[in-house]
C-alpha positions in Angstrom: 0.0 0.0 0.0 1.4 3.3 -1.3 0.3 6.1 1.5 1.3 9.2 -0.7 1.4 9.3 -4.3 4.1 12.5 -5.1 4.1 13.8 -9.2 6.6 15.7 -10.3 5.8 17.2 -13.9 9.2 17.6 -15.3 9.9 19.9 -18.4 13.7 20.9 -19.3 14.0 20.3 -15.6 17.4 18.6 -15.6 19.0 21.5 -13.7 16.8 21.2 -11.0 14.8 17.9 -10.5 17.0 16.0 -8.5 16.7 18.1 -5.8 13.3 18.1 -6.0 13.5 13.8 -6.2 16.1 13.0 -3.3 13.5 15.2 -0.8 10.8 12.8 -1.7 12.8 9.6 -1.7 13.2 10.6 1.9 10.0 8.8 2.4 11.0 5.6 1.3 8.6 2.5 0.2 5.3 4.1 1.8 5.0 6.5 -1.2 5.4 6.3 -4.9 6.9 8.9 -6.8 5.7 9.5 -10.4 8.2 11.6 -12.4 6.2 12.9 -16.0 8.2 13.6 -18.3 6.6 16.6 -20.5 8.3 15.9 -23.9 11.6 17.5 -22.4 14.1 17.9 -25.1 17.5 17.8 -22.3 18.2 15.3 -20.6 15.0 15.2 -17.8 14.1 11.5 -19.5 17.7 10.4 -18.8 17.7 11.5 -15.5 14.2 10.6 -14.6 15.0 6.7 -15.9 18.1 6.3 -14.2 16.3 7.3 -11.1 13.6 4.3 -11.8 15.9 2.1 -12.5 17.8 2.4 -9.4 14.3 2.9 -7.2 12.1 0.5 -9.1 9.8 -0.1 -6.1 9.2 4.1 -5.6 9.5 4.9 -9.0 7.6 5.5 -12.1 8.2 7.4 -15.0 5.9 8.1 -17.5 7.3 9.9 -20.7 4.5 12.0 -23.0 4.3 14.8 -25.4 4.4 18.1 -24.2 0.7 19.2 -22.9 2.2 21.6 -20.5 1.9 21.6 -16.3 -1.7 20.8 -16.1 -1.7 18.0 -18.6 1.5 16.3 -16.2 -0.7 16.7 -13.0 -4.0 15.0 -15.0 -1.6 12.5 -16.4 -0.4 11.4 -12.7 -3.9 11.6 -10.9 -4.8 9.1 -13.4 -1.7 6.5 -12.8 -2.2 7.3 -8.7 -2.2 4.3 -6.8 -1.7 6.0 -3.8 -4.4 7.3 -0.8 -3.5 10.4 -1.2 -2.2 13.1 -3.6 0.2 15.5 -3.6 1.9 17.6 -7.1 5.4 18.7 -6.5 6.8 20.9 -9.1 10.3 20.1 -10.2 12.1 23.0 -8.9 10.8 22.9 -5.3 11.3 20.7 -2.6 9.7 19.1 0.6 11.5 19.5 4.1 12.5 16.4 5.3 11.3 16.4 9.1 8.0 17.9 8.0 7.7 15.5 5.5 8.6 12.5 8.2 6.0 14.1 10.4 3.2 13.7 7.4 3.8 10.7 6.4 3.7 9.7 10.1 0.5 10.8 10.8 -1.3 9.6 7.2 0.1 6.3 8.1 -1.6 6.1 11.0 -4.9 7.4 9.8 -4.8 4.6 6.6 -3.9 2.1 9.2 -6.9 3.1 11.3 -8.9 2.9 8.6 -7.9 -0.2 7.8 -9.3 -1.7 11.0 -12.6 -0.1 11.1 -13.7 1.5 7.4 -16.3 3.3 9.4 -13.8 6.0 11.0 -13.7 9.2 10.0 -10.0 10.2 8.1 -9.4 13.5 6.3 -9.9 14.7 3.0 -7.7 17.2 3.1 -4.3 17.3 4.7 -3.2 20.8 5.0 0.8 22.1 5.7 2.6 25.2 5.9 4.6 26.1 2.6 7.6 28.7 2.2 8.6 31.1 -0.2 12.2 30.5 -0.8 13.9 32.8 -2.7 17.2 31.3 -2.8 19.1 33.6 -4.7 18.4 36.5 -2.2 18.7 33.8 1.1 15.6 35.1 1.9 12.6 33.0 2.9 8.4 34.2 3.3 6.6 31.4 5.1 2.6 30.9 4.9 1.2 28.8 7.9 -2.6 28.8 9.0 -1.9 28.1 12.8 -4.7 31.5 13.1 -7.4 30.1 10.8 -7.1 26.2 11.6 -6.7 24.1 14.4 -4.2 22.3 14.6 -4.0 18.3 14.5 -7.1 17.8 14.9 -9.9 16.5 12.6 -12.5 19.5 12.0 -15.1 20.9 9.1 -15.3 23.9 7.2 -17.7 24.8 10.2 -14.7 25.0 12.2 -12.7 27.0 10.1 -11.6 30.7 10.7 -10.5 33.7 9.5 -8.0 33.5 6.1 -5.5 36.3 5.8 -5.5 38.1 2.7 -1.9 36.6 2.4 -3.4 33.1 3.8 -4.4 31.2 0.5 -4.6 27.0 0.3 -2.6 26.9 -2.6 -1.5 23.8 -4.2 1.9 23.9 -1.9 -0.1 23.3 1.2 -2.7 20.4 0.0 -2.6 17.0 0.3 -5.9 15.6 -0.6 -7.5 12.0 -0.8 -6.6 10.8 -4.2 -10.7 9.7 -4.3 -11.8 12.7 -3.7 -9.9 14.7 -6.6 -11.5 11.8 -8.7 -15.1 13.0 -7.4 -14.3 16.5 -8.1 -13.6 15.8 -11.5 -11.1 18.6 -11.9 -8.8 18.3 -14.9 -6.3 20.9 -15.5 -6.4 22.9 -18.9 -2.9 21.4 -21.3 -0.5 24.0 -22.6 -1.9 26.6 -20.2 0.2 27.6 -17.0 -1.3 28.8 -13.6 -3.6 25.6 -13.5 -2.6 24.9 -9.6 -5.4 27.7 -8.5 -8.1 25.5 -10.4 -6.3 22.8 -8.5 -6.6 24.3 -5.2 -10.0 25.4 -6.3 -12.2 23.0 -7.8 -11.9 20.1 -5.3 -13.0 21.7 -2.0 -16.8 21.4 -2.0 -15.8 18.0 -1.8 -13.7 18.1 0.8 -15.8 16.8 4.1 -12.7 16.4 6.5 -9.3 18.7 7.0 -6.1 18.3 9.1 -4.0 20.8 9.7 -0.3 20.6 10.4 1.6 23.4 11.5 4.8 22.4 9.9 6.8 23.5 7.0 6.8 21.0 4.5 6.9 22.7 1.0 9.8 24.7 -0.3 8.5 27.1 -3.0 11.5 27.7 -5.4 11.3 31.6 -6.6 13.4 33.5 -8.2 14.4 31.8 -11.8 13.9 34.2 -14.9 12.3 32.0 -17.0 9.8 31.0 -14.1 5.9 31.9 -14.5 5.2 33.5 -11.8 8.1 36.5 -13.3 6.3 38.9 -14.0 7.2 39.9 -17.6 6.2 36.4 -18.2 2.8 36.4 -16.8 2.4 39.5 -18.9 3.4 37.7 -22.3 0.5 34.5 -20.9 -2.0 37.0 -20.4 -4.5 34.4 -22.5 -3.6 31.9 -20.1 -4.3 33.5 -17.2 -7.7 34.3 -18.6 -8.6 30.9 -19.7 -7.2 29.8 -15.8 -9.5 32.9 -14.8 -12.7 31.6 -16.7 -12.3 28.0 -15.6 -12.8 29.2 -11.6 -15.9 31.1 -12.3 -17.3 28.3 -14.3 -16.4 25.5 -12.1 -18.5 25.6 -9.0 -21.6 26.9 -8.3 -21.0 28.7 -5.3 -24.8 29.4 -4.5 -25.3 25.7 -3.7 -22.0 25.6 -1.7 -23.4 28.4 0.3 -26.3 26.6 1.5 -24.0 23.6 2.8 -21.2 25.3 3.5 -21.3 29.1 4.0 -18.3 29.5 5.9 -16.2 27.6 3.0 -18.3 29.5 0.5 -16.7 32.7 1.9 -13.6 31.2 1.2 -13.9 30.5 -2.3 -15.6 33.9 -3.1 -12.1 35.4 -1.5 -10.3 33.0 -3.8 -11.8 34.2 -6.6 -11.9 38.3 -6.0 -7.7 37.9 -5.6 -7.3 35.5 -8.8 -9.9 37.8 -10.6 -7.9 41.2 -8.9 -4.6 39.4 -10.7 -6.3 39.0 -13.9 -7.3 42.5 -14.3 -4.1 44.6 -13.3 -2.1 42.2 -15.4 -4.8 43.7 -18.3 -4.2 47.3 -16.9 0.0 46.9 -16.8 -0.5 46.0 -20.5 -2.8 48.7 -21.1 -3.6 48.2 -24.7 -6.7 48.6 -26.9 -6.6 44.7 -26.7 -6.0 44.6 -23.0 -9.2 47.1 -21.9 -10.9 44.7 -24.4 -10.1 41.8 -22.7 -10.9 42.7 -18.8 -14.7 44.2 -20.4 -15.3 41.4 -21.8 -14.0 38.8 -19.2 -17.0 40.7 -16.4 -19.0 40.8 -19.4 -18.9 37.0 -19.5 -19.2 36.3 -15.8 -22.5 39.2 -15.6 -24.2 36.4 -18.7 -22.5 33.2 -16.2 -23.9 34.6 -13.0 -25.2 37.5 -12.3 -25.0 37.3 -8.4 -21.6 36.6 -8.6 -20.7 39.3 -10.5 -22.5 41.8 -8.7 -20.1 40.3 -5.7 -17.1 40.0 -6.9 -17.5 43.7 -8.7 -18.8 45.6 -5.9 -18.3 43.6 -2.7 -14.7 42.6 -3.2 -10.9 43.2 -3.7 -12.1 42.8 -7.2 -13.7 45.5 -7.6 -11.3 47.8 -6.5 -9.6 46.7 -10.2 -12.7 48.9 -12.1 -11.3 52.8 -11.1 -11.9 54.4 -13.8 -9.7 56.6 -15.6 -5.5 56.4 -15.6 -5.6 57.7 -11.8 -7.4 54.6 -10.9 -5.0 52.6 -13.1 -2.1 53.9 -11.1 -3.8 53.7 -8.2 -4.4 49.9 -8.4 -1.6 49.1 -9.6 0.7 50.9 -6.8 -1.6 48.7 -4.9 -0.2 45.4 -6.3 3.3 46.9 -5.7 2.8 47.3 -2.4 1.2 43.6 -1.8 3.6 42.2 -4.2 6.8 43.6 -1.1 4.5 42.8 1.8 3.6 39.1 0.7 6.9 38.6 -1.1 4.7 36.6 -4.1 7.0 36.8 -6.7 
């Protein structure tokens, strides 16, 4: 019985992956590890071979043409073997005593489960993650010690208050590999900035969390060509969009509301920040196209859903992205500036 399941999309990622690799094969036999290879044209497939060869038992490599971050993550849900899930992106890395700590306690709970199938296990493991900007030796952690309680089983009812900086983004999730099955979420292919419909999609589904106050992912920032650079984001304004559209479209957060209102909340705050993103990335262009582009994405949601557009455009960080006129324009986007030093982001 494989506990964990840990994929790795790997493109071009020969520079980095091992790193990324040896922190997982920490774990030993109670997880698999499987390495998808993107149609890398360097020598990831070599690398990512000689690493099955040498763990057969761990690992498994699956080679494919290139489809981009999201196809790698669909690719590996559907190989999973393990309970549950977690995506680790090739640059970054998992603390090891964190990571002994997890795999500690999902043991237990699989093992428990085992005994009596009636018991009640999470859904949803949830960790600390850390912004590691290596190149600066600087580090940003996110933990949720304020918002969740810690190891202990509880509900959305339980939940607290997120930060604006507190987000459960992709680094922090561990879920049930059933329960991403449920959800049904599959990740756009040749589209980056798919871990947001990731972290998204999946949590009406989520009945049980556990939270861990421990830092167990290492978020790599600070390469040029990575996509969170801003220049870059600006250049994959379409897929950012198409990310954008996805979220609105995915869940109707009316009927979440009446089951879960506190979790509702959440996922309305989720989508104001990733729909605030959206448009200052359209006013930083500021093009004809641009202007075009945010009209018409609020456009869209107003025909989608009305109510949530009235929310998310005058209830919400969202629409503080709608000042008119260039003063506004400056105005929000000082604002990013300002979030982008405090949080440390990007």
């Amino acid at each position: 019985m494989k506990y964990i399941t840990f994929v790795v999309p790997c493109y071009n990622s020969e520079d980095y992956m091992k790193r990324c690799i040896d922190s997982l094969l920490l774990a030993g036999n109670d997880v698999e590890i499987i390495i998808v290879n993107d149609g890398s044209i360097d020598k990831t497939c070599e690398i990512a071979e000689d690493y099955r060869v040498k763990y057969p038992d761990i690992i498994r490599v699956i080679n494919k043409e290139n489809g981009g971050h999201g196809s790698g993550v669909n690719v590996g849900l559907e190989q999973a073997t393990g309970i549950y899930f977690k995506v680790v992106d090739s640059d970054d890395w998992l603390d090891r005593q964190a990571l002994d700590q997890l795999l500690f306690r999902v043991s237990n709970f699989c093992l428990l489960k085992q005994k009596d199938n009636a018991l009640v296990i999470p859904d949803l493991f949830i960790c600390n993650y850390v912004y590691d900007h290596l190149h600066e030796e600087t580090r940003h952690d996110i933990s949720y010690k304020n918002a969740l309680d810690e190891e202990k089983i509880c509900t959305w009812q339980d939940i607290g208050f997120f930060k604006p900086s507190q987000y459960l983004l992709m680094h922090s999730q561990i879920f049930r590999t059933s329960v991403l099955r449920e959800s049904g979420v599959k990740l756009p292919e040749h589209t980056f900035y798919v871990d947001n419909i990731f972290a998204y999609q999946p949590l009406p589904y989520v009945k049980y969390l556990y939270y861990m106050n421990i830092d167990l992912y290492h978020y790599f920032i600070g390469r040029d060509d990575q996509s969170v650079n801003e220049d870059i984001m600006l250049n994959r304004i379409d897929q950012q969009i198409r990310v954008t559209e996805q979220m609105l479209a995915c869940v109707n957060l009316q009927a979440v509301k009446k089951k879960e209102p506190k979790l509702a909340a959440y996922m309305y705050r989720y989508l104001s920040i990733i729909m605030s993103i959206t448009n200052i990335l359209l006013l930083m262009i500021n093009s004809e196209e641009s202007m075009l582009q945010k009209n018409k994405l609020w456009s869209e949601l107003k025909t989608l859903d009305k109510g949530l557009y009235l929310k998310l455009k005058y209830t919400s960080m969202s629409g503080l992205t709608n000042m008119p006129g260039s003063i506004g324009r400056k105005l929000t986007i000082s604002g990013y500036r300002v979030a982008q030093k405090l949080y440390k982001f990007n």
